[in-house]
C-alpha positions, 0 to 999 in steps of 0.5 A: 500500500502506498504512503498516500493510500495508507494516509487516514481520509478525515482530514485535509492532506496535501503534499507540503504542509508550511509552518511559517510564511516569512521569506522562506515559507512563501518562497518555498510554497510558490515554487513547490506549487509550481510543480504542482504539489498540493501546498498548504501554508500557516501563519499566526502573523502578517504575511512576509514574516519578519522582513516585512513586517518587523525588519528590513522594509520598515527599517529601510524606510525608517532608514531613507526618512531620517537620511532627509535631515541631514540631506536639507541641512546640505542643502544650504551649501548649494543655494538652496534657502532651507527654513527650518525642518518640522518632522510628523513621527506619527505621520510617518509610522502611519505611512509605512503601516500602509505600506508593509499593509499593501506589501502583505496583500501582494504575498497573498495574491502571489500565494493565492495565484500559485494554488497555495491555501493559507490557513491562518493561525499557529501550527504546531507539529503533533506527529511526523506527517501531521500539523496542528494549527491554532487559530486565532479564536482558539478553534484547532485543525489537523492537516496532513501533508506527506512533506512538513516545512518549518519556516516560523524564523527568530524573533529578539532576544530580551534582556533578563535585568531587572525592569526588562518589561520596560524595555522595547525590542526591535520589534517594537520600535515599528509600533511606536507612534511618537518619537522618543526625545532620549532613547538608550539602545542596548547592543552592539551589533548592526540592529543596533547601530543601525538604530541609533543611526534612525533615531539620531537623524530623526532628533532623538538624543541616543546613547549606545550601551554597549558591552564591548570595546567597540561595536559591530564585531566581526566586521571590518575593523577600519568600518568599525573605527571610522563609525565610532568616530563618525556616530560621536560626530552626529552626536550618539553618545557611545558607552564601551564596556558597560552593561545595564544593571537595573530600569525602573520607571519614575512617576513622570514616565521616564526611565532610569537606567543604571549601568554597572559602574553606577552611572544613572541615566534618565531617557524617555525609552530604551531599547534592546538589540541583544540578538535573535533566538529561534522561535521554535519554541511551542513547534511541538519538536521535541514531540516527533523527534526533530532535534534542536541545539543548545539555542533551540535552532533545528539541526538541519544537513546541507539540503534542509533535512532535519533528524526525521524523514519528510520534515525540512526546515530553512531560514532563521529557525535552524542552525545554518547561516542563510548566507 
């Protein structure tokens, strides 16, 4: 008896079931149902995963607005009679919610047009030829697929101080709707370098805490040193060597942030950029036998397959660098 004659009737099967429509997942669904497979995908957040919706597009865009700044401060160099610059922080979070909005209708469409059923909701792995999905109203179904993909990628890592609960990661920052005037960033690598770029240019006062001797290790190191000087120079107050010890928020809103040498700091919001962690927690693998590391990553071979037959897994849930 073959394998899809040997599967039960009662519920839905396909051929490639996807758990997580971030870049990975929706790639892979377009091009298996390009084949012809009978593919279905879950997702219990917007379409596009975390690149669209909480990482490289809405950065990108954060990124060219605060750029403008700086380009009409230039501007008076060359001629130009530049009256002073007002900024609407709100209109622009606002703006790009309409974006990444119209960004998540054409990955719906692209999924759609290709014969790819979405089903909206948490999938959660129950056997090594089944998935469990969750929807948002508590209601579950079990689908059947003779493939499983597990696509669901990473999410930030939060810090463990005391008063961590008032503290933002990076996903947060694309839900704020008014500019902080004093941000302290926490991290030293390129999120949040990057950050402390985005925010000074839009007039925050930032400071960068940071617990090594300077940031963005690994990469080159004359970039490194020549950044330093350069983000000192745009006014970013850099803090080497130091750690946050403690938050806590005072009665007018503000948070107190005190370092580890002591140091007391008063900013309106602060941020961590500590790193990502695979979200595999709750993916049901210790269940059918999928194998993770210490960080919870998949355990994948060169061409995706994990420790059980049938189930793959790509992109930021596993343990192999994407690029």
């Amino acid at each position: 008896m073959g394998y899809a004659a040997a599967m039960s009737t009662d519920l839905e099967q396909y051929d490639l079931f996807i758990v997580g429509a971030g870049s990975a997942g929706v790639r892979a669904a377009r091009v298996a149902a390009s084949f012809g497979a009978k593919v279905a995908i879950c997702e219990d957040g917007a379409l596009g995963g975390t690149c669209v919706n909480v990482g490289c597009v809405p950065k990108k865009l954060m990124v060219l607005g605060a750029h403008f700044a700086e380009e009409q401060r230039d501007a008076a160099g060359f001629g130009w009679d530049v009256t002073p610059a007002t900024h609407d922080f709100a209109l622009l979070m606002t703006n790009k919610d309409r974006e990444i909005a119209r960004l998540n209708g054409v990955y719906q469409r692209l999924l759609e047009g290709r014969g790819v059923s979405i089903v909206r909701g948490r999938g959660r792995l129950v056997s090594r030829d089944e998935v469990e999905v969750t929807a948002p109203d508590g209601g579950a179904k079990t689908f059947r697929a003779r493939h499983i993909l597990c696509a669901v990628g990473g999410r930030p890592v939060r810090p463990a101080f005391p008063g961590a609960e008032h503290v933002m990661v990076s996903d947060d920052v694309f839900r704020l709707r008014a500019l902080p005037k004093r941000l302290l960033i926490v991290g030293g690598g390129y999120i949040a370098v990057e950050f402390a770029g985005v925010f000074r240019g839009y007039g925050s006062e930032v400071t960068l805490v940071h617990r090594g001797g300077l940031f963005l290790n690994g990469f080159d190191g004359d970039v490194r040193a020549h950044l330093d000087l350069e983000m000192r120079k745009r006014g970013v107050q850099l803090r080497f060597r130091r750690e946050v010890a403690h938050v806590e928020r005072q009665s007018t809103g503000a948070l107190r942030v005190t370092l580890d040498d002591n140091t007391e700091l008063e900013v309106d919001a602060v941020l961590a950029a500590i790193g990502r962690e695979p979200r595999s927690a709750g993916l049901g693998l210790d269940q059918v036998g999928v194998q993770t590391d210490a960080r919870g990553a998949i355990r994948v071979d060169r061409t995706f397959r994990t420790s059980v037959p049938r189930i793959y897994a790509v992109g930021d849930v596993t343990n192999r660098v994407a690029l």
